[in-house]
C-alpha positions, 0 to 999 in steps of 0.5 A: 544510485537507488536501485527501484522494485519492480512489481515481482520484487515487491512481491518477492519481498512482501513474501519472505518479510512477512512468511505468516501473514495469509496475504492473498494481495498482490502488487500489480503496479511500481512506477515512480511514485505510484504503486498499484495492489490487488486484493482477492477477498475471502470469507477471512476479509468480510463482516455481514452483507459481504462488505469487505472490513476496514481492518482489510482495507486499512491493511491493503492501504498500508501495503500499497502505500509501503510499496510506493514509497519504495518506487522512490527509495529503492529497498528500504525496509524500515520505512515505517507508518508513522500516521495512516488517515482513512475515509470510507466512503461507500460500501466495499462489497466485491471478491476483487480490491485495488488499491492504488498509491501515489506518492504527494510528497518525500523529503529527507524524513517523511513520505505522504501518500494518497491511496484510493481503495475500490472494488476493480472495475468500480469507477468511485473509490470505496475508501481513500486514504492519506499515509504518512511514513517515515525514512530511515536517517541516512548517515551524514557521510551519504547525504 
């Protein structure tokens, strides 16, 4: 049986496998199949105008997307991004971004996830987004 993250887990994880990398997001959510992240923006996430960067909104989308696949599989640290799609939409302008993740599909190889990007409190996204992951190979004595 995989055992599940929960949304402290997550963090906890997300903390000690990448110490250095500045991340102020958070994850808010971990059910099955869906994970949920927050972003509080700096000076650090903005261009001119106070539009948050796509390089930040890419970065959220890959973390959320990360975490949930990992609703499904449990800790699995080398799943890795092997295709990441991303439309903007509108302008991103706001101090707080969510990013919500739902996972469409999982097979034995691959996960593809939809990932909406929006300021919090805005009803249309300001970004969306389709990535695909892959899973580690399991021995054949596990399958």
């Amino acid at each position: 049986m995989t055992t599940r993250l929960t949304a402290d887990e997550a963090n906890t994880f997300l903390a000690a496998a990448f110490p250095n990398s500045g991340n102020r997001s958070e994850v808010v959510l971990m059910e099955e199949g869906r994970a949920k992240m927050r972003l509080v923006a700096d000076e650090t996430h903005l261009r001119p105008g106070g539009y948050i960067s796509g390089p930040t909104q890419m970065s959220l989308v890959d973390s959320v997307a990360y975490m949930a696949v990992m609703t499904l599989t449990g800790h699995e640290p080398m799943t890795v991004t092997s295709n990441l799609s991303i439309n903007f939409l509108r302008p991103c302008i706001g101090d707080v971004v969510v990013a919500e993740a739902r996972v469409m599909k999982i097979g034995q190889a691959l996960a593809v996830m939809d990932v909406d990007v929006r300021i919090e409190g805005a009803e249309k996204p300001s970004s969306h987004a389709v990535v695909t992951y892959a899973l580690p190979r399991k021995p054949e004595a596990a399958r």
